[in-house]
C-alpha positions in Angstrom: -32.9 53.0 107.4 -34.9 50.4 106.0 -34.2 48.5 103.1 -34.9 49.3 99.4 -36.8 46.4 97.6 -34.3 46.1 95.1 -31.5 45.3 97.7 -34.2 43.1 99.9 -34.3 40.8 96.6 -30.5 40.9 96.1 -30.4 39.3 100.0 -33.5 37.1 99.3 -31.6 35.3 96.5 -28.6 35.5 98.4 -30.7 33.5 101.3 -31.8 31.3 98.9 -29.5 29.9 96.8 -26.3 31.2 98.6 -24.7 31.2 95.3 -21.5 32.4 96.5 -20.9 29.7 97.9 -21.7 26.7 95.2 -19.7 27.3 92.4 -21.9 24.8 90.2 -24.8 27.4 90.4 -25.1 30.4 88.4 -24.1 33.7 90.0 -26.6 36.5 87.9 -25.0 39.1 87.2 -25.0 42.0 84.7 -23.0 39.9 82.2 -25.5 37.1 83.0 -28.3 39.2 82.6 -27.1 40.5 79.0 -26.7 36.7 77.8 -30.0 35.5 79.5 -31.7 39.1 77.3 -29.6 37.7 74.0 -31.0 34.1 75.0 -34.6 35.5 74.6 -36.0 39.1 76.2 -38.2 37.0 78.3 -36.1 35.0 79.7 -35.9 37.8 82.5 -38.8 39.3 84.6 -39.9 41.1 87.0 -42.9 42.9 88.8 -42.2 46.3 90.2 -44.9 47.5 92.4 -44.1 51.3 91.5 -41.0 51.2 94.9 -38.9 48.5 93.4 -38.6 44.9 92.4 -41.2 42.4 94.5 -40.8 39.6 92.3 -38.0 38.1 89.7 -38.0 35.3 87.6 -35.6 33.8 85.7 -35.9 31.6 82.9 -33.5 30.0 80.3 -34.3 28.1 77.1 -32.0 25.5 76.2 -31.8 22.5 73.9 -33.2 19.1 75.1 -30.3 17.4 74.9 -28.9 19.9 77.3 -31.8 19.6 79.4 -31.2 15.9 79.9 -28.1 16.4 80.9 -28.3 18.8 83.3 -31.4 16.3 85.2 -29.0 13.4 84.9 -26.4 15.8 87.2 -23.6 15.3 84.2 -23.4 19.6 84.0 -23.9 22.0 86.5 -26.6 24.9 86.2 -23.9 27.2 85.6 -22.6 24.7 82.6 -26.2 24.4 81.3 -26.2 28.6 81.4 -22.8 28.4 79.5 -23.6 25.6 76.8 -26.4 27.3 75.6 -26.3 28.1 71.9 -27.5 31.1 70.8 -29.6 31.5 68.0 -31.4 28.3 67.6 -34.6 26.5 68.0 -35.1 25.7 72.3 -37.8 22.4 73.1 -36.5 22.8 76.6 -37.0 25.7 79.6 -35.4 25.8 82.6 -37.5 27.2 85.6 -34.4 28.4 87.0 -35.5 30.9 89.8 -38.8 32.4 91.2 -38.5 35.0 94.3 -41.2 37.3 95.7 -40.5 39.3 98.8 -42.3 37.9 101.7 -45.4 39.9 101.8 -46.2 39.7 98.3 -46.5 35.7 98.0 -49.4 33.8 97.7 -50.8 36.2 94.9 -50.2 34.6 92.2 -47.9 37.0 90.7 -44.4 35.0 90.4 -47.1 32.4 88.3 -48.4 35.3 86.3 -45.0 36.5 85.4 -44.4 32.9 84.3 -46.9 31.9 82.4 -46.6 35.0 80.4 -42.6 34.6 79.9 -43.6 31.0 78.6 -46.1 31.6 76.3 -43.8 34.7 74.6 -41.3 32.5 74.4 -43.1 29.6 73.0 -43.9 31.8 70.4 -40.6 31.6 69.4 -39.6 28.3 70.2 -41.0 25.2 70.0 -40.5 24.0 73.8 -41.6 20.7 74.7 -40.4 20.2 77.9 -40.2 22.3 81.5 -37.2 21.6 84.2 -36.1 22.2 87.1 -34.2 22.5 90.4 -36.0 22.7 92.7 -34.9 24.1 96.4 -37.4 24.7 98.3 -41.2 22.8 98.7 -42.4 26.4 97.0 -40.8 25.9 94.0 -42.0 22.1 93.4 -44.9 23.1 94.1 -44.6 26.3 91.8 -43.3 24.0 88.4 -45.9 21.5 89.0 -48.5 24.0 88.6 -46.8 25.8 85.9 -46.8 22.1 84.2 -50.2 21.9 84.3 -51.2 25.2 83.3 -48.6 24.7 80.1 -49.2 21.2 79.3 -45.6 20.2 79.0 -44.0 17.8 81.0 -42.0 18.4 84.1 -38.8 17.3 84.1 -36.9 17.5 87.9 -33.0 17.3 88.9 -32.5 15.2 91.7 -30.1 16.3 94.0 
């Protein structure tokens, strides 16, 4: 029986990030999920093409000074998940995952869901800065562009 989409993402992100087996990386979850909606609603997306789940994106809003420390490797992603006050004024977003099933890439939708996350949440917060982790040439390439598009600078983790 083939897969459903939903559990072709789950083993996507599983391929990707292989989470389970870095302890310094978040593990999502339903309790993650919860705190990532309490964070800000948008900091969680997806794009269902009426059989599932094709796309997710995860994004968390932080403070800068957490930011900074997360690029300068002094916190792990999970510790940056963690430190995260709730209830306060973000300048900082973390482009913290973008996955799209195989044959839905190159449309433009994991952008779309994006750009749209960041511009609801910048009307709550005042961000002034993107960053990320990048693992994969995709998702450089992917937080360059959405740099552009937003005009804030780019800030990247070196590994």
């Amino acid at each position: 029986m083939a897969l459903s989409n939903l559990e072709r993402m789950i083993q996507l992100a599983d391929e990707v990030f292989a989470t389970k087996n870095d302890p310094d990386q978040l593990n999502v979850d339903q309790d993650v999920l919860e705190r990532l909606l309490m964070i800000h609603p948008s900091s969680v997306s997806e794009y269902d093409d009426g059989k599932g789940p094709v796309a997710w994106i995860l994004l968390i809003p932080t403070t800068l000074e957490l930011m900074y420390r997360f690029i300068e490797n002094e916190i792990s992603e999970k510790e940056l998940f963690e430190l995260t006050p709730l209830q306060v004024k973000y300048q900082a977003l973390y482009l913290c995952s973008a996955l799209v099933l195989k044959e839905y890439r190159r449309k433009g939708i994991a952008k779309q869901l994006s750009l749209q996350a960041i511009e609801n949440i910048r009307r709550d917060h005042p961000l002034t800065a993107l960053f990320v982790w990048a693992f994969s040439k995709e998702g450089d390439l992917g937080s360059e562009t959405l740099s552009a598009l937003t005009s804030l600078p780019l800030f990247k983790r070196a590994d």
